[in-house]
N, C-alpha and C positions, 0 to 999 in steps of 0.2 A: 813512708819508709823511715822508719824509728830508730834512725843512730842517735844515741844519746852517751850519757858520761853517769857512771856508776861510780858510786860516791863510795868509797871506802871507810870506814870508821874502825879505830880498835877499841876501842871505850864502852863496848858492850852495849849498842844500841842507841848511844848517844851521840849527838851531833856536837863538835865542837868545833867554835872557829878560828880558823886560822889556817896552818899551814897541815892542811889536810893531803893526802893524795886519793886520786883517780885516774881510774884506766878506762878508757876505750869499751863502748858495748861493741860485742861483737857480730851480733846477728839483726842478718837482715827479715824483713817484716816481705814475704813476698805475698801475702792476701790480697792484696789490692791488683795484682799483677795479675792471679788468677781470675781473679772478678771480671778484669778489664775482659783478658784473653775468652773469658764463658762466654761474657756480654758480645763479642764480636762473631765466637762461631756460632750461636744462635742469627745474627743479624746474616751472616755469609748461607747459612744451613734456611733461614725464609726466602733470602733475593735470591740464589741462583735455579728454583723452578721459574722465576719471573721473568728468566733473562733471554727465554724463547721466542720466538715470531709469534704472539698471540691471536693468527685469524683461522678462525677454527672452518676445517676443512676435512673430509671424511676421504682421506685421499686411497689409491687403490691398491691392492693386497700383493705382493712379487714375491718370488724368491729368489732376487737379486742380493748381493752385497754389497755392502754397506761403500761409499765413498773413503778415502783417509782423509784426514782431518787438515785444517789451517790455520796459521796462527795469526789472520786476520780474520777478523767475523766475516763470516760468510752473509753473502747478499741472497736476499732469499725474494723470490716472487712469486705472485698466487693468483690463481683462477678460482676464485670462488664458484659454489654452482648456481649463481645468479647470472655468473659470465663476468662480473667487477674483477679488473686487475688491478693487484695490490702489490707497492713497493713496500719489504718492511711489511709494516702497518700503515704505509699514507696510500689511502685508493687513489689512483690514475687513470685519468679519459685516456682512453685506447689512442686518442690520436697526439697525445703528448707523452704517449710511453718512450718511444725512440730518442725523443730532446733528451727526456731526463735520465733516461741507461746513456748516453752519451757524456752528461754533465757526470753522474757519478764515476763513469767510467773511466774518465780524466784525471778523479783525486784517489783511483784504488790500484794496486802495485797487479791485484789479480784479476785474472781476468773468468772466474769462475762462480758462478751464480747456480743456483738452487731454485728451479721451474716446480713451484709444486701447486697441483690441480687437483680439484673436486674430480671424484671418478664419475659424475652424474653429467661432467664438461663434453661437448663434443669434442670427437677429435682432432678435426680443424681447425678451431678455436685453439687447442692447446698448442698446435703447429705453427696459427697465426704469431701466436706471443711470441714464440721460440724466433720466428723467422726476426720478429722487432729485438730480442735480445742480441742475436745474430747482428743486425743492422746496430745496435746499440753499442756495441764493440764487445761485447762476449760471447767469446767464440767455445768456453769450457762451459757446457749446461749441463747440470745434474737432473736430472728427474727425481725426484723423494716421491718414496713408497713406502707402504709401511709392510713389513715382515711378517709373514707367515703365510702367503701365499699359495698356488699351486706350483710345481715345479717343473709341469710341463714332462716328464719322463714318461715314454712308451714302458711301462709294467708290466702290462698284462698281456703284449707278448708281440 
């Protein structure tokens, strides 16, 4: 940012010394400012596809609506179609699921979690977990589906 002092001369191009006067530059330099700002919505426009649950699950098609949103990240768990339950991203033995939905349960204000499951999962399975989030102290479950499924409407008569 380039404030500097503009040297005034009346001498026709000539420097002389002494009791010269100068004013003030008056303009600010803001290049560096737009660089910075480029450099950052680049870096924000790569991390925010990254900032999703990455365990990739083929989950089942509804024509449900969508949940409203929170302004605490939402805890997300998953039934992979191996049958592996995943907190997040850290996989969890079925039988330390309940400890550790209790221990987080403890330092989260909500009590709302996101059950999402392989469509290739039994049913019971997906009940089992629900019943451990239940016992975990979350009593708000979402189920995540993905959009565009059937709608279930009698049409044709």
């Amino acid at each position: 940012m380039g404030a500097g002092v503009i040297q005034k001369t009346g001498d026709g191009g000539r420097r002389r010394r002494g009791r010269g006067r100068s004013r003030p530059m008056a303009e600010i330099n803001v290049t560096p400012f737009v660089d910075v700002m480029l450099v950052l919505l680049i870096i924000f426009m790569v991390a925010a596809p990254l900032m999703t649950v990455g365990v990739p699950v083929e989950l089942p098609k509804t024509a449900a609506n969508a949940l409203p949103g929170e302004e605490e990240e939402p805890l997300s768990v998953t039934v992979t179609a191996d049958g592996v339950v995943m907190i997040q991203t850290t996989e969890v033995p079925r039988g330390e699921l309940v400890n550790r939905l209790r221990a987080i349960a403890a330092e989260r204000d909500s009590t709302r979690v996101y059950l999402r499951a392989d469509g290739v999962v039994p049913y019971s399975d997906v009940m089992q977990v629900m019943g451990a989030l239940n016992r975990g102290g979350f009593a708000n479950i979402g189920l995540v589906t993905d959009a565009g499924g059937p709608d279930m409407n009698d049409q044709d008569g």
